[in-house]
N, C-alpha and C positions, 0 to 999 in steps of 0.2 A: 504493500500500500504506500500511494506515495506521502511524503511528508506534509507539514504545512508550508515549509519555505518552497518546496518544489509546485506544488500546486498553485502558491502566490506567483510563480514566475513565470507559468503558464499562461494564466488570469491577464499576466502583464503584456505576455509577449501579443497573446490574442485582440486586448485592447489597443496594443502599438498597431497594427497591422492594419483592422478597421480604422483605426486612425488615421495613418497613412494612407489609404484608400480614399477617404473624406477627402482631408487634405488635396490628394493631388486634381481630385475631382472637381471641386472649385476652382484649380486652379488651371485646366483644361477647359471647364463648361465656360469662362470668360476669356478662354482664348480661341476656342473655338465652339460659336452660339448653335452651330449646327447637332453638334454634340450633346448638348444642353439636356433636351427630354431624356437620352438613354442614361446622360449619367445620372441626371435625379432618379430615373426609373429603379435604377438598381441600385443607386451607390445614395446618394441626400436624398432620399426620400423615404428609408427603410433604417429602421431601429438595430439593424446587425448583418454583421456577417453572414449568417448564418440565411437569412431571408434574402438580405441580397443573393446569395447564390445559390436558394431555391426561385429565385423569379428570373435568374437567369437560362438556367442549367434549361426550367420548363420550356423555355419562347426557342430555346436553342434545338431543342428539339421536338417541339410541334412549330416552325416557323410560319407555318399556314394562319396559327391561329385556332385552328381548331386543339379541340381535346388539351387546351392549355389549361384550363381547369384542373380537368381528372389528373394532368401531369403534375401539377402545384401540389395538389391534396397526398398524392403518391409520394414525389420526393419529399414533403412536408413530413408525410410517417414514418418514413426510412430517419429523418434527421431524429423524430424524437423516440424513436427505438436506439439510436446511438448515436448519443450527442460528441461522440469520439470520432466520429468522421470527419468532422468540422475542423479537428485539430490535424487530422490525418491531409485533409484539402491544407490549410495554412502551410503543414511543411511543406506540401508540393509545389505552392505559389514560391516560398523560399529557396527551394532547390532550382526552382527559375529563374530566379535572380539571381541565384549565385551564378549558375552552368551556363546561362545562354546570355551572349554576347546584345542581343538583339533586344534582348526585356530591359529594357531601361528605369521602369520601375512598374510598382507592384499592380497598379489599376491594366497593364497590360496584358496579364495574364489573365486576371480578373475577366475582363471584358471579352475577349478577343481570342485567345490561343487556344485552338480544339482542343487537341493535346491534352489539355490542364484541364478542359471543360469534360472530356471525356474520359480520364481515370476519374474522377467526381463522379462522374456516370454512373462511372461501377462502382466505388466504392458504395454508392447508395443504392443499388442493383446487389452485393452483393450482402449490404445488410437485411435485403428483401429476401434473398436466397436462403441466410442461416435459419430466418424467420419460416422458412416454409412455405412462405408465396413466391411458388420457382418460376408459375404462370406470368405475375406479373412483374417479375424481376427480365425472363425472357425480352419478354414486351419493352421491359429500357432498355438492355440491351439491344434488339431488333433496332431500335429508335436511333442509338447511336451509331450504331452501323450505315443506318439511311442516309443520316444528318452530317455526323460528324467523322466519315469514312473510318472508322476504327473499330473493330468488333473483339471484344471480349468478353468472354463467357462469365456470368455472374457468380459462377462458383469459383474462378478463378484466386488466388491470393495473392495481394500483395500489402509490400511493407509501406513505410512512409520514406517522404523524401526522393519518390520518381520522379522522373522530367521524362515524358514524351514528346520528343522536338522533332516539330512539324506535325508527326503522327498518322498523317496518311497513310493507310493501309498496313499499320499496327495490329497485329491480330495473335491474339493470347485464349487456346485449348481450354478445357474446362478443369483440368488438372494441374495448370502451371502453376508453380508458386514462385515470387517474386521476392528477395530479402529488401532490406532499409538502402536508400542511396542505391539506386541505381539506373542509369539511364540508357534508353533508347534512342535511336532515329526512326526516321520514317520507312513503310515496309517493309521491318520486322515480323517475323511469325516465331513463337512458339506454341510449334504445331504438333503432331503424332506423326508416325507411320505408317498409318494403315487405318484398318480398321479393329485394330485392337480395342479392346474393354478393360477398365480399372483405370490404375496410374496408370498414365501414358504419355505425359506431356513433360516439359524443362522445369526445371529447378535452378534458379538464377540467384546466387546468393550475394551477399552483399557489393558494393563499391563494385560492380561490373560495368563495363562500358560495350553496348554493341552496336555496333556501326549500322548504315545504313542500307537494308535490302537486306541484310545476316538471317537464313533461315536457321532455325535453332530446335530439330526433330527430335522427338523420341524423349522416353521417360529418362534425360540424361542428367548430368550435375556440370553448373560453368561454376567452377570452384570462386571462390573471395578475391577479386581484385583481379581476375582475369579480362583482359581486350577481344574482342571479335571483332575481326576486319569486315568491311564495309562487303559487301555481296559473297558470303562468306554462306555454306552448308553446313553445318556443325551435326556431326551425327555420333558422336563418343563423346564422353566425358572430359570435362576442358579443369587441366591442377589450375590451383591457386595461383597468380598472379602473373599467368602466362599467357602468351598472348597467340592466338588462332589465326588462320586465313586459309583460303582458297576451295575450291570445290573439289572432293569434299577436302574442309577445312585442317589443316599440319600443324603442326605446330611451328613457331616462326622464331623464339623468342621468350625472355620472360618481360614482364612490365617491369618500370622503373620507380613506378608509384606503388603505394599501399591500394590506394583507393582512385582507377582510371574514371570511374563514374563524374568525380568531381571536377578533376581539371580537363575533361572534354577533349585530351589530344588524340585523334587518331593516327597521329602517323603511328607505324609499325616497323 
């Protein structure tokens, strides 16, 4: 259980963040009036976090308009069945700021980056999953796959502290597990082989870095702080802080870092 002082500094970080948010929104909405209704919509015009980014996440994905409702009410219960996603979404908005050159700050992620908007997805897809409602956890899922090209399976697991950058055509099995800090590019799979039943899918542990197009098959393990080259198969088991490539994927190398997730270098 955690303590009082660690709880307080949670409390804090959560309140910095919405703050920041505030903040930079003001000071966008009077630089740019065109901006103005989205960012009252989401950001000054809503009492938290936590509602901003269920009035986002819904519009995001019913853009029509339709069923935005039923989608508000939905992601609404997933948040108060576990109010720990919320903190789960903040690390991810921060792992973006740190990792991606291009977030200049934190209302960008917020607003705009699928990516960020679609691990959210699932994390509240998959707190609909544990719950038992696999129906309509499917149904988010389906949704973001239509909307926001990224499909992952609500059983799926992951840790905190991922970055999906870009995130097009991201696609995570219903067995993958995901550790803390670790980041993806866009067209990504951890997928199966076949049509095997049970575990089947990757096991991605911490600080992993894998490049962009890396298909990543099979019920395998990409050890702590291992690299995956960019268009890379991976079909065995990748050690600890070593780094992978080619079709299928060799070993090349070990990394030079603890943790390649963070400092974002692909070279190999």
């Amino acid at each position: 259980m955690a303590d009082a002082r660690s709880i307080a500094l949670v409390c804090a970080n959560e309140a910095s963040l919405w703050e920041e948010l505030r903040s930079r929104a003001k000071i966008v909405a009077q630089a740019e009036p065109a901006l103005a209704p989205m960012l009252h919509r989401y950001v000054l015009d809503r009492e938290s976090f936590g509602a901003g980014m269920v009035q986002r996440l819904a519009e995001r994905l019913a853009p029509s308009g339709h069923d935005v409702s039923v989608i508000l009410q939905v992601l609404g219960e997933a948040v108060a069945a576990d109010a720990e996603v919320l903190s789960q979404m903040r690390a991810d908005i921060r792992a973006t700021l740190e990792r991606d050159p291009a977030t200049e700050h934190a209302l960008i992620p917020f607003l705009w980056f699928k990516g960020f908007h679609a691990i959210s997805t699932h994390r509240l897809a998959h707190v609909l999953w544990k719950a038992g409602r696999k129906e309509l956890a499917t149904h988010l899922q389906s949704l973001a796959s239509e909307h926001l090209a990224v499909d992952i399976h609500p059983a799926a697991r992951f840790g905190v502290g991922i970055l999906l950058d870009h995130a097009t055509g991201f696609v995570a099995g219903e067995t993958s597990v995901v550790a803390d800090n670790v980041s993806f590019l866009h067209e990504v799979t951890l997928g199966g082989t076949g049509k095997a039943r049970g575990d089947r899918h990757p096991k991605i542990r911490s600080g992993v870095l894998v490049g962009a197009g890396a298909k990543i098959l099979g019920n395998i393990t990409i050890g702590e702080g291992a690299k995956i080259g960019a268009g890379s198969v991976v079909l065995k088991d990748v050690a600890p802080h070593t780094s992978v490539a080619g079709v299928p994927a060799v070993v090349i190398g070990q990394t030079n870092v603890d943790a390649p997730a963070l400092d974002m270098d692909h070279s190999l």
